[in-house]
N, C-alpha and C positions, 0 to 999 in steps of 0.2 A: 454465466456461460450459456451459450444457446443451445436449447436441449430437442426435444424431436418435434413439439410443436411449430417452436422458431426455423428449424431446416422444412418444412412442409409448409410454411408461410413463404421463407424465399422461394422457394421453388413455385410458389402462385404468383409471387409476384415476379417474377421472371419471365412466365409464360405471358402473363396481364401486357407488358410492357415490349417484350419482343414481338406479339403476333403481328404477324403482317409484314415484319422491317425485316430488309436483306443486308447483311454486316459481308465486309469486306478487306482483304488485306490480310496480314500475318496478325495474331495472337501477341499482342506486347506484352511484355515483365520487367517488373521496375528492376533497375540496377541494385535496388537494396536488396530485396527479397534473395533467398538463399535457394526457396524453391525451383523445380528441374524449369528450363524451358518448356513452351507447347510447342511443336512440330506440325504447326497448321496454318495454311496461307491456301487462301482460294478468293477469287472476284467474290462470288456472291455465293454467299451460305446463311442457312438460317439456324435458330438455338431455340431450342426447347430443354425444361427441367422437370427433373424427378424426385421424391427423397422417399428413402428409407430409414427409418430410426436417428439417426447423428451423420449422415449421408446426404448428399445434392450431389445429382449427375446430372451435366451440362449435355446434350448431344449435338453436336454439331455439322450440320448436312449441307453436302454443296448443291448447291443450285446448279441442272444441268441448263446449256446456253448449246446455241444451234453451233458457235466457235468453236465447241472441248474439241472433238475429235480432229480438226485440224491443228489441234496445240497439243501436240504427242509429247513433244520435248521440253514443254512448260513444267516448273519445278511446282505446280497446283498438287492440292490436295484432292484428290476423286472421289476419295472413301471418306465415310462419318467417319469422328473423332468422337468417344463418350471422355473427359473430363471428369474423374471425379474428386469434391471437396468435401473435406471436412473444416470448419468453423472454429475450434479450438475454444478460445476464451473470446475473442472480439469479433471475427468475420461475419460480413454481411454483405448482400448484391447490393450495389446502389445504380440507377439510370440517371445520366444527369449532359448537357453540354459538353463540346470537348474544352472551352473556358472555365466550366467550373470544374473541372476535373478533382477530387480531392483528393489532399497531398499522400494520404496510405492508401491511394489506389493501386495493389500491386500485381491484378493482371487485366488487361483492357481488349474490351470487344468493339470495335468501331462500324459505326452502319454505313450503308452507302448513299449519304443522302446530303441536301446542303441547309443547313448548317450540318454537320457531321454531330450526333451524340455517339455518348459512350456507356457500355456496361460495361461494370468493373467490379471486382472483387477488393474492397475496403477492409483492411483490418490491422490497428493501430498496434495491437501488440505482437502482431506478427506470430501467435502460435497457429493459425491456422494452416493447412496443403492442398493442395492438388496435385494428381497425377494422370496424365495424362493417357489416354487407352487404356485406362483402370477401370477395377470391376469393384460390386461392393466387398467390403474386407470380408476374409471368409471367415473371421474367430468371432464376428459377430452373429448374433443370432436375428430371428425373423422381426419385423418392427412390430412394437406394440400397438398400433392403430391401425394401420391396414392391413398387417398377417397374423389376426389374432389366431385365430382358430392353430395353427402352425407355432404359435406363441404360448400359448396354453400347454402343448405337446410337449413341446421342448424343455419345460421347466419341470412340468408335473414327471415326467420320464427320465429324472434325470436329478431325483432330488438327494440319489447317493454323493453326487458330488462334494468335494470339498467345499466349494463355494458354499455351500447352503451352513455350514461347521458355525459362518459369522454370523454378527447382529445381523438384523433384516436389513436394518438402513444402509450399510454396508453391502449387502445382496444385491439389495435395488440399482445402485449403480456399476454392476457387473452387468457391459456391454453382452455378452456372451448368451447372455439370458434377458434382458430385461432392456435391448435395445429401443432406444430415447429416452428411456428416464434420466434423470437429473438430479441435480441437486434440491431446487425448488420442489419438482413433480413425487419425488420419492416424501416430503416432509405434508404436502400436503392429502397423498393418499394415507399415510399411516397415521394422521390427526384426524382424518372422515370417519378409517376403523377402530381411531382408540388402539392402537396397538403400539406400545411401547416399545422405540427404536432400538433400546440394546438388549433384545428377546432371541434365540438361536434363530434363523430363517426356518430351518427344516420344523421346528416346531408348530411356526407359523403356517408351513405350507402342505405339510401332511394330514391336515383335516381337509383339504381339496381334492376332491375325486374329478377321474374325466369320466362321465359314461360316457355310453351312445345318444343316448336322448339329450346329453348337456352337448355333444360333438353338434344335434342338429341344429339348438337355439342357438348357438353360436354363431351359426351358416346363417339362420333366420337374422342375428342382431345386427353381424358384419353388414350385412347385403343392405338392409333397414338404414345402417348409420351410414352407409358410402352414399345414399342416394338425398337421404336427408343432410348430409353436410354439403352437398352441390348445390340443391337448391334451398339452402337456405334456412331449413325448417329446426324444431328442436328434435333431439335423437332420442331413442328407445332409451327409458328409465328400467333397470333394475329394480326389483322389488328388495333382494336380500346382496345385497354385492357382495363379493369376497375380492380377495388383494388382486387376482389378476384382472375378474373383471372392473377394478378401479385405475388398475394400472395404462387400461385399454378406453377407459371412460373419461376418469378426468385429464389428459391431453388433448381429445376433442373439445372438451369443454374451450379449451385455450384456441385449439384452432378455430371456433366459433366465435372467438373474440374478434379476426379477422386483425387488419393493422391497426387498429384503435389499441389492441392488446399488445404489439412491438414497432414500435419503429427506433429503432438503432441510429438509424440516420440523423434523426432528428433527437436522441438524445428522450422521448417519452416513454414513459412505464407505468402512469398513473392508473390506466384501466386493468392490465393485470395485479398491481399492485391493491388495486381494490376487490379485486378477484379473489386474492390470496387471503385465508384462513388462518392460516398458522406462518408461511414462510415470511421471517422478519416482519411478525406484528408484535405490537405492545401485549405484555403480558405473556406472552410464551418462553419459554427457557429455552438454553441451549448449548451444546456440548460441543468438540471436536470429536472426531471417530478417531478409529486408528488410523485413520490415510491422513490425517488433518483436515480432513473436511468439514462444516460445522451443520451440523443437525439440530432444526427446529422441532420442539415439542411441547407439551402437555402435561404436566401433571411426573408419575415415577419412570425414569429412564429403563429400568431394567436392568438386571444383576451383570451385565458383560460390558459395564463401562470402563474404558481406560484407567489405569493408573492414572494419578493424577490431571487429568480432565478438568479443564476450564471453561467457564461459560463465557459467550466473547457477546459483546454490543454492536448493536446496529449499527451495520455500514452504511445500507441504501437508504438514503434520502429520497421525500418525496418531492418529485420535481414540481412545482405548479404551472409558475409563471416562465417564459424563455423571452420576455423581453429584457432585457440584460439593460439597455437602457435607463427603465423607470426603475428598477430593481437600485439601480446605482443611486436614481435620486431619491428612492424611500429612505435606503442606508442614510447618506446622507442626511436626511431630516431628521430619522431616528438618532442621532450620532451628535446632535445641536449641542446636548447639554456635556458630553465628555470634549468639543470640541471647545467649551468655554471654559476647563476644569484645563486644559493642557498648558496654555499660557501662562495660568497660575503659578504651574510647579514651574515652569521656565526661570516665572521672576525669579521664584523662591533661590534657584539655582545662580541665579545672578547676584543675588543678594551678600549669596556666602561665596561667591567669587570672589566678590567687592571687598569680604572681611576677609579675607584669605590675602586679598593683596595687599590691604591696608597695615596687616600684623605682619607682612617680608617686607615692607617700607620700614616701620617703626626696628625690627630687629636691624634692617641696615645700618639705621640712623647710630644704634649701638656700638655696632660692627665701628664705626667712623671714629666715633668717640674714644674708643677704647686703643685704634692704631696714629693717634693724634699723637703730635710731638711732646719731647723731653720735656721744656721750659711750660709749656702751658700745662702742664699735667702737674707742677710741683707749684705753678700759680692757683691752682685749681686744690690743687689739697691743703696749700696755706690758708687759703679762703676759708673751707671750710670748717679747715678747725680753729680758725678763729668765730665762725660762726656758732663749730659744737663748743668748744671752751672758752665759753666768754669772761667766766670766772677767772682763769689763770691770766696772770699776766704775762704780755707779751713778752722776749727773752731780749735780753741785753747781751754787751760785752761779758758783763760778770758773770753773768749765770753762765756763758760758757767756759771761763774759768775755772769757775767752783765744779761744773760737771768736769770736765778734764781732771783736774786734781783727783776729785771722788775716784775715778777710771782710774786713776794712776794706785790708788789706794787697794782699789780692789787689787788690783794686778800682784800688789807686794803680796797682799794677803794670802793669794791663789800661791806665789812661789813658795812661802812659807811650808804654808801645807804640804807640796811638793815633795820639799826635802827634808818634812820630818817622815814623812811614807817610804823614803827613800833610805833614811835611813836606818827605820826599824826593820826594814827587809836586809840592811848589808850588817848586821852587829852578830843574828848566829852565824855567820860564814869567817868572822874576825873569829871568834871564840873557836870553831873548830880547827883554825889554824895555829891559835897559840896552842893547843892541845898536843899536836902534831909537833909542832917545833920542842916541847916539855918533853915529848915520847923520846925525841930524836938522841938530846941529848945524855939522859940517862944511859 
């Protein structure tokens, strides 16, 4: 997310890139973007920017022409427009062609010139705004790099607040107070002081006193590091720093990184990435907050850690190379010996295909066998058992006589039995009737 270094970087580079050029025509917004229209169309106007902490004001000023006053009833804009954006997660200015236009450019400033370029406001995930004839938000507080002194006031004066009740790391990202810090900028000021991110803030912040004599080095640093960041040079060192003055310190650092340190456009991060200390380097640990935010550190978290608290792994990759090309052909060459390993298992795959068909051919073959006609099927078991009983002799007329006979034999023998079961069941029922017949006639 682009914190107050990155908004103080566009805003240079917006100035770098417009001075001099006259933009013309209405203020376009892409049909996607949900954000309000601008209300701004004039022949020729020019743009200059500013930031404040998480802040870029566009201003935009028409160019007076000897025509205006004869164009009373022109629907022209007369009056500056300030514009202001906030960045969200993705946003960035880019100046480019009106061909290369690119595709999340969702509000466009066109100049008056031939070929025609464009500034545009780019941002792919779309949480970032603008509004138009806006002022800076007033719930935030003064920026940490160019209104320290104001900055200093507002927190030290104010440390009854509830806000100060959380962890620090939690603090630091309280627009309210500690405008432009971030997520990166708060991880890497509290690993310089050693100060363990889940400690109460007011803990932290109640051993900072303002006198009068720290109100004037203040005046002295501010004034020292505005002039020394224009031209170029390195800024006043603290000898003993405390949290604000790191809060005020290392952001310039970043802004002295200049675009070697962001460029969005292009997708690099490697120079602040080597810049950074603690945010997403090896060996550091790390936590979610209670916003879910995740904080880098050091060594003991400190007693006001979430329930249940997970430590998450490195997202950000370090980008080296962006020729996308040769990166395709290293892969490739790297990738030789798995691309000789895949045909392998193919075969393998084909093999047991092969026995997988060969064993539903053979069950077919079964299948045939078994719904094959009457007459071949009793040729077929004659066969064999004259092949199983080669011992017995084959069967003539007689032996089928003599088995019929035996059948007829059994058969008598079976009724026999029959009707001697038959008839020891019916002999007591005779007896209780002759008994009955004896009673009757008495």
């Amino acid at each position: 997310m682009p914190e107050g270094p990155e908004l103080h970087l566009a805003s240079l580079f917006v100035n770098r890139m417009c001075e001099g050029l006259v933009f013309t025509g209405a203020v376009e917004k892409s049909e996607v973007n949900k954000n309000t229209e601008v209300p701004f169309c004039c022949d020729a106007y020019c743009i200059k920017a500013q930031s404040r902490g998480k802040e870029v004001k566009l201003t935009l000023t028409p160019i007076k022409n000897e025509g205006d006053s004869k164009r009373k009833a022109d629907k022209q804009s007369k009056q500056p427009m300030d514009v202001v954006f906030r960045f969200g997660m993705s946003g960035f200015f880019r100046f480019t062609s009106v061909d290369e236009l690119p595709k999340h450019a969702h509000l466009r400033f066109y100049t008056n010139e031939a070929p025609r370029r464009v500034l545009s406001f780019e941002d792919t995930r779309r949480f970032g705004s603008w509004h138009p004839n806006g002022t800076w938000q007033k719930d935030r507080g003064p920026c940490v790099m160019f209104e320290y002194e104001s900055f200093r006031e507002n927190v030290l004066s104010k440390l009854s607040d509830k806000a100060f009740d959380k962890p620090i790391c939690e603090a630091l990202l309280n627009q309210k107070y500690f405008n432009g810090i971030g997520n990166y900028l708060r991880a890497e000021i509290l690993f310089r002081l050693q100060i363990p991110p889940f400690v109460k803030a007011r803990m932290v912040l109640e051993g900072i006193e303002l006198k009068d004599e720290d109100k004037n080095k203040i005046k002295r640093e501010t004034t020292v590091l505005e002039t020394t960041d224009r031209a170029g040079n390195k800024g006043v060192k603290v000898e003993n720093p405390d949290l604000l003055s790191l809060c005020h310190a290392v952001p310039l650092e970043v802004v002295k990184l200049g675009e070697n340190g962001y460029k969005p456009a292009k997708g690099e991060y490697s120079v602040l990435q080597a810049w950074m200390q603690c945010y997403s380097v090896d060996g550091m640990s790390s936590l979610s907050d209670h916003n879910g935010r995740t904080i880098w550190f050091k060594g003991d978290p400190g007693p006001m850690v979430p329930k249940g608290a997970k430590s998450r792994k490195m997202k950000w990759k370090i980008q080296k190379d962006h020729d996308y090309t040769d990166s395709k052909k290293a892969k490739k060459t790297n990738t030789d010996s798995t691309a000789i390993e895949k045909p392998a298992k193919k075969k393998d795959n084909i093999k047991v295909k092969k026995e997988s068909a060969t064993f539903k051919a053979q069950r077919q073959k079964k299948d045939t066998k078994r719904v094959s006609t009457k007459p071949a099927d009793e040729n077929n078991k004659s066969n064999k058992q004259g092949k199983r009983s080669s011992k017995v002799p084959p069967r003539t007329e007689t032996n089928k006589i003599k088995g019929q006979q035996l059948e007829e034999v059994i058969k008598t023998k079976r009724n026999t039995v029959t009707c001697r079961k038959n008839a020891t069941k019916a002999k007591p029922q005779r007896r209780s009737s002759d008994k009955g017949k004896g009673r009757s006639r008495r």
